[in-house]
C-alpha angles and dihedrals in degrees: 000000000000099000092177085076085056109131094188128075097244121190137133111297138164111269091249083065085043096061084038091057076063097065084045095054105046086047094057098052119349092123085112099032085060085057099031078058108044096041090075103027101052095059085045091051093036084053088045093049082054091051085048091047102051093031108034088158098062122070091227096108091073098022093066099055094040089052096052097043102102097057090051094052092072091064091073088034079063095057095040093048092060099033087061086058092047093246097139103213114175117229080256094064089047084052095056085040104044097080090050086060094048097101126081117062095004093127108051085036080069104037131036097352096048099083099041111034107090097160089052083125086073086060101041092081088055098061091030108041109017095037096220115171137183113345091350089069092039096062093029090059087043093058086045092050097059125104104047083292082116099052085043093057100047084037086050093045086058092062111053088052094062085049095055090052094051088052094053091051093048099053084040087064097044085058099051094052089069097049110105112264136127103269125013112276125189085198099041087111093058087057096065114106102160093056105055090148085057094046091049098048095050093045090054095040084053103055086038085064096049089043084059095052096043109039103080085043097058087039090054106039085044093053097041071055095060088036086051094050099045084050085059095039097042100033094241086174094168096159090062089057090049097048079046086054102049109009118216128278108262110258090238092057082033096071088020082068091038100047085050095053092050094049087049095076091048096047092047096046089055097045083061095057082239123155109258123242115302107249123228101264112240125263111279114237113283111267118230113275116265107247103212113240100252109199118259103272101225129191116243119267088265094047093043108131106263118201108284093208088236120163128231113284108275088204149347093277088052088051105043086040094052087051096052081058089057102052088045094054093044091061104115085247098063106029097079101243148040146228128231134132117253122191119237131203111245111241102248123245123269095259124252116260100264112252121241109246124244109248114259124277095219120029125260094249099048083046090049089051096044091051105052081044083066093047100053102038084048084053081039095050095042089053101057092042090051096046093043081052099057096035081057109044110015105086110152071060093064114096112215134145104205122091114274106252123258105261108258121240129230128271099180139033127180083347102303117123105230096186124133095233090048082064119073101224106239082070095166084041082056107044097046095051080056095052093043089049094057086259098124100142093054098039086057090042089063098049100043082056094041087057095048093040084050086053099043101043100033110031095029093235105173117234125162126213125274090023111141131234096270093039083060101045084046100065081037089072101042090054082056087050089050095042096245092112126055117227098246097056083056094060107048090049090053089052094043088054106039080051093048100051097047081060113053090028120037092017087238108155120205127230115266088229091055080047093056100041098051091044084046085058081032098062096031102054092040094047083049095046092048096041 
């Protein structure tokens, strides 16, 4: 994988920036994952729209196309595969291509796993691009899955099936809007009970449509998923090559710049002789708060203030002290009642006159049997899923006699066979004449797979397949902590693999001297160990 021709910025994200590389991605150049796409979807839903129209009963207008969606989605991961290594392939080239990338998964893309896989997009890459086959693509989709990738992607798919409903709604009542009536209705075609074969047509038609619009979406964000997660696994850190390769500016010139390219728009507007920028007026002064009108508060008709008899006030004290009574009388304690606002309950409406039903469209005793054919085949069902269930991961439930198997240790990791009689056996012989010959990546090659083949095979480290090169020197690590593994063998294998993956990675070639040296301890600790 040449990851100097990357056109992403690849580097270790959560898995929601992940999805989000995706939009990017399609933006800057989907032209031909659009066509890619609908070159092979629009037959399929044209062909679709024809079944509705001659069966509007059946559900097979949208059931064909959803069906055969996974395989059509390889046909735009072709495009994009190639487009983030800047290999420009036109959606003619994914469509003589796409029959060639059918294998590989087909089958359980179209059977169990068809109506509950929704993150199927993060897989895909595994059958398409790494080739990975039987047990290999098991593990392999395993080790893609970790992490919670595997949660994001069913959680994404989701998604984007909720989308595509929304979509199909949405253009259903636009359409409806249009339909004759009164009065417009958004609904009015789900009104219709004479025209199913137009109901059927539209609705597939419909989906069909947000299928389209979706479809390249859900295949992009899905595989910058599967791109995101392989950067974490295999340490593609480009962005720290690229700081190596043109260090940053230093902080004092950087606001020196930036200080200078404020100041620019100022200076130029002056030399003009042009107004400067209008400056946001200031605040006007608060206004006073609004007191909110509170309803007269009035007495009851027994407590209402009957004419005291009084005389006109004699002087200003009689006044001024008749008003002070007043006031004293009128307090909530002495007037005799109180205000406060109480819910009631709304007199309900008289109720409508009850419509008479329509009478049913199937009769009561072919529902009764169809009914009671559902129940049985859903016990049926839950039978068979618990009892698969059980039969596939409940192993201390199986009863068997005979002794459980000695677990069987791997004999290949990340595609490279780790076997002794893949190895010639003179393994440090080997590896210096490649690396005399120019042949450094192999030769390192050779000895990263011999130490993990000596590990595997010698000292029973357990590694399973499709685990990556910090994943295995990981466990490496942990066998050392629990006193299964010797020191030294640590060691070699760190330095194996540090040396390795500056290699294949980051192209950064060890000395010969470092080589030799490393193949002079190798050969001597595992000749010791063997003798």
């Amino acid at each position: 994988m040449q990851l100097d021709k990357l056109r992403l910025d690849l580097r270790p994200r959560s898995n929601a920036q992940g999805l989000d590389l995706g939009f990017a991605l399609l933006h800057a150049g989907g032209a031909d994952v659009w066509r890619a796409w609908l070159a092979l979807w629009l037959p399929l839903s044209a062909l679709a729209v024809l079944i509705s129209w001659y069966y509007p009963d059946l559900a097979l207008g949208w059931l064909l196309p959803w069906w055969l969606r996974p395989l059509l989605e390889r046909a735009p991961l072709h495009v994009l595969a190639r487009q983030v290594f800047g290999e420009q392939t036109s959606w003619r080239d994914a469509l003589r291509a796409w029959p060639r990338e059918l294998g590989g998964g087909w089958f359980r893309m179209l059977t169990w796993w068809r109506p509950f896989m929704a993150g199927r997009g993060l897989h895909q890459p595994v059958w398409v691009l790494e080739r990975a086959r039987g047990k290999v693509a098991t593990a392999r989709r395993a080790t893609i899955a970790r992490n919670g990738t595997g949660g994001a992607a069913l959680m994404f798919g989701s998604t984007c099936a909720t989308f595509e409903f929304v979509l199909m709604m949405g253009v259903l009542a636009l359409i409806g809007l249009f339909m004759p009536g009164e009065s417009p209705n958004p609904f009015a075609l789900f009104g219709l009970t004479d025209q199913g074969s137009l109901q059927a047509v539209l609705g597939t038609a419909a989906w069909c449509l947000a299928c389209a619009i979706i479809g390249p979406v859900y295949t992009a964000c899905t595989f910058t998923l599967y791109l995101n997660r392989r950067a974490t696994l295999e340490a593609w850190d480009i962005e720290i090559v690229l700081r190596q390769l043109r260090p940053p500016a230093r902080p004092a010139a950087a606001r020196h710049v930036a200080g200078v390219l404020m100041a620019a728009p100022l200076l130029a507007m002056a030399l003009l002789g042009m107004p400067p920028p209008v400056q946001a007026a200031a605040p006007a002064a608060s206004a006073p708060p609004v007191v909110p009108v509170v309803p007269a508060c009035e007495p009851p008709d027994g407590l209402r203030k009957q004419d005291s008899g009084r005389g006109p006030d004699l002087s200003p004290q009689q006044a001024a002290v008749r008003r002070q009574l007043d006031e004293v009388f009128a307090h909530e304690d002495l007037r005799g009642y109180r205000c406060g606002e109480q819910w009631e309950l709304r007199v309900p409406p008289e109720k409508e006159q009850v419509k008479p039903k329509a009478p049913p469209l199937v009769p009561r005793w072919l529902a009764a049997i169809l009914a009671g054919v559902f129940k049985f085949a859903l016990i049926a069902g839950a039978i068979a899923l618990v009892s698969w269930l059980l039969w596939r991961y409940a192993a201390p439930l199986r009863f068997s006699l005979a002794a459980a198997p000695e677990p069987r240790l791997a004999t290949e990791v990340g595609g490279l066979d780790i076997r002794e009689e893949s190895l010639p056996a003179d393994v440090a012989g080997a590896v210096r004449a490649l690396w005399q010959q120019g042949q450094q990546r192999a030769a390192l090659a050779l000895l990263y797979r011999a130490t993990l083949s000596r590990l595997v095979s010698r000292q029973s480290l357990k590694l399973h397949h499709g685990a990556t090169e910090g994943e295995c020197l990981a466990q490496a690590r942990s066998a050392n902590a629990a006193g299964t593994l010797d020191s030294a063998s640590l060691a070699l294998a760190d330095q194996a693999t540090t040396l390795w993956l500056n290699a294949a990675y980051g192209a950064r070639w060890p000395a010969a001297e470092t080589v030799a040296a490393l193949c002079s301890r190798w050969q001597a600790h595992f000749d010791r160990e063997a003798a």
